[in-house]
C-alpha positions as CSV (number, residue, x, y, z in Angstrom):
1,X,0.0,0.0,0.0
2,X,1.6,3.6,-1.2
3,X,1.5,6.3,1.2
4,X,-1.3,8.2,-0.8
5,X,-3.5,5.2,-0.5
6,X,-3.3,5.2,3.4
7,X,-3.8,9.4,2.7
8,X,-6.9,8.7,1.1
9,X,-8.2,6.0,3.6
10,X,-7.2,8.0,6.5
11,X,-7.6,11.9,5.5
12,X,-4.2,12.0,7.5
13,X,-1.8,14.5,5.7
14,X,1.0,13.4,3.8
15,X,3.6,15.5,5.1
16,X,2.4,14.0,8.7
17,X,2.8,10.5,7.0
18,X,6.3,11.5,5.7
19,X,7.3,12.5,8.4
20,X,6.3,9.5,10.8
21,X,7.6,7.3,8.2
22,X,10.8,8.9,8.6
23,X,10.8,8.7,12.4
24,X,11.0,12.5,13.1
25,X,7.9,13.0,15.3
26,X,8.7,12.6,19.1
27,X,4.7,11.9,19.4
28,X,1.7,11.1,17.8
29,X,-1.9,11.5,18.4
30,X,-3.9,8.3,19.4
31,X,-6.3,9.1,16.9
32,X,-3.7,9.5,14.2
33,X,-3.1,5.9,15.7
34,X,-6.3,4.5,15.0
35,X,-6.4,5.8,11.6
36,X,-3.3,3.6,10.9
37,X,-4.0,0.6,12.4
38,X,-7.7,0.7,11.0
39,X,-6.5,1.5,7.7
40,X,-3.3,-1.2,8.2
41,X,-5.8,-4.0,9.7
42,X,-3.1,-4.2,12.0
43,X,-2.3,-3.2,15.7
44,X,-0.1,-0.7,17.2
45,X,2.8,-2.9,18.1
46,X,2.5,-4.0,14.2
47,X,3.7,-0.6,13.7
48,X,6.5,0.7,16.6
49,X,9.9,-0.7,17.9
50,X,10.8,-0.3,21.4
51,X,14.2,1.2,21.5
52,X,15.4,1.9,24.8
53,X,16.8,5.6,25.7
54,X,20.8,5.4,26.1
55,X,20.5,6.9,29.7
């Protein structure tokens, strides 16, 4: 699935999507979530990587 295809099923802009897919956001809203995992068919933990802090 492209990234404009998940813009059209999620009305989620694609400079937002860019830039998750990228990993520059230090957040992101829970219904931004949803939209994903709806459109995805998949859950969250489908979708992040727990990567410790180096502290």
């Amino acid at each position: 699935m492209s990234k404009r295809d998940i813009t059209k099923l999620t009305g989620i802009d694609r400079h937002v999507l860019d830039r998750i897919y990228k990993g520059e956001v230090k957040g992101i809203k829970f219904e931004t979530l949803n939209k994903l995992c709806f459109a995805l068919d998949c859950t969250p933990n489908d979708l992040f990587k727990y990567v410790p802090d180096e502290n």
